[in-house]
C-alpha positions in Angstrom: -2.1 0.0 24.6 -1.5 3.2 22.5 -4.6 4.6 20.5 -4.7 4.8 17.0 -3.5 7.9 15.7 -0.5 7.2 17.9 0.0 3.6 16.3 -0.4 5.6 12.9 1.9 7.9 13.6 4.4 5.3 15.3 3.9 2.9 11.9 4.0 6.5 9.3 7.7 7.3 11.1 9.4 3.6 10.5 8.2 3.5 7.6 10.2 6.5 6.8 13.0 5.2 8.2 12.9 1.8 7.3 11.0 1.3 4.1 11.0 2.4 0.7 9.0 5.7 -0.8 6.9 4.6 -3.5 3.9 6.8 -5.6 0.3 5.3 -5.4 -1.8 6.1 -8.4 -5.3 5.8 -9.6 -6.7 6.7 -13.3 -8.9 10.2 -13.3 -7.5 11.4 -9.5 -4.9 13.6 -9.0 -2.4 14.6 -8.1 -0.7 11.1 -6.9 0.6 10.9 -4.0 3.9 9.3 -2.1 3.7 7.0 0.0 6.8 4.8 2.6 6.0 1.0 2.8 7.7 -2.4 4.0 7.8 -4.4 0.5 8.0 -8.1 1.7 9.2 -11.3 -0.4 8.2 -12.4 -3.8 7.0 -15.6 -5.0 5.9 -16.6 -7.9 2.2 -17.6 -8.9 0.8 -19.4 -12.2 -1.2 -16.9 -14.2 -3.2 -18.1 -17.3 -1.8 -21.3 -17.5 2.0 -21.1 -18.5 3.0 -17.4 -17.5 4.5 -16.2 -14.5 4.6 -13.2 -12.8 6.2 -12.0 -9.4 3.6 -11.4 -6.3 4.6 -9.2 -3.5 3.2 -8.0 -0.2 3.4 -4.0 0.1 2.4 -2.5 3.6 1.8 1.3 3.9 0.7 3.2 6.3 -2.6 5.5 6.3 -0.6 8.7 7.0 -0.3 9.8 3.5 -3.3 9.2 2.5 -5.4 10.4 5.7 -3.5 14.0 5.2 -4.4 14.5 1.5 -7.0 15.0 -0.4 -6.3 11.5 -2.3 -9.7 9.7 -2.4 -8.2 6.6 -0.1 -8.0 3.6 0.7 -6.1 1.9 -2.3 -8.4 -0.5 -4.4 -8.0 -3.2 -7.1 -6.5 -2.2 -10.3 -4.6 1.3 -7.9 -0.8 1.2 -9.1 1.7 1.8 -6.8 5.6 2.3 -7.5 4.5 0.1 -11.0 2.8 -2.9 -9.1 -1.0 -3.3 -9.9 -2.9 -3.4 -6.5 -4.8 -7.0 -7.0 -5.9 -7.0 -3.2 -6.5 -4.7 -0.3 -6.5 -5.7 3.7 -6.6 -2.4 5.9 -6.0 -2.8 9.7 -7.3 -0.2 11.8 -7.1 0.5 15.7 -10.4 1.6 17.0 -12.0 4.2 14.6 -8.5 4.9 12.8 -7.2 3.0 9.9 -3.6 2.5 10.7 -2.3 0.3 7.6 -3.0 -1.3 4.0 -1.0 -4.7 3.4 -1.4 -4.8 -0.3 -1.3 -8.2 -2.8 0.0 -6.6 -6.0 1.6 -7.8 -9.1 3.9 -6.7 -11.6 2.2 -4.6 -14.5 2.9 -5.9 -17.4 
């Protein structure tokens, strides 16, 4: 079983390939920075009672924000590529965090 800065790397490079670039962004830190992530399907949740709003799954990797200087990992209320960040799951192997899967919702 690879270790994890080689499952970060290997998960950082199909991203790239694969996924979409998208800017992750928190108030009072800059700069922001880009991050490559799988964006998953939507569905739709009930929010206050008659309004909608689309959910989506976002996975990024670590690499981005491992090499910067950005204050990681993403938190509630983070933006990223205009979705608010409602909920954060990082995976790591070992002692290295290798991914965020991200709940986040459209901002309004």
């Amino acid at each position: 079983m690879p270790g994890g800065r080689a499952t970060l790397q290997r998960v950082e490079s199909l991203h790239r390939r694969k996924g979409v670039s998208l800017t992750l962004h928190r108030d009072g830190v800059t700069p922001d920075i880009t991050v490559y992530a799988k964006v998953f399907g939507a569905q739709l949740e009930e929010l206050a009672g008659s309004l909608t709003d689309t959910v989506r799954r976002v996975k990024i990797s670590n690499y981005a924000i491992a090499s910067s200087a950005w204050p990681g990992p993403p938190r509630r209320g983070d933006t990223i590529g205009g979705y608010v960040i409602e909920s954060v799951d990082s995976r790591a192997v070992g002692d290295i965090v290798v991914v965020h899967i991200l709940e986040v919702a459209k901002a309004l």
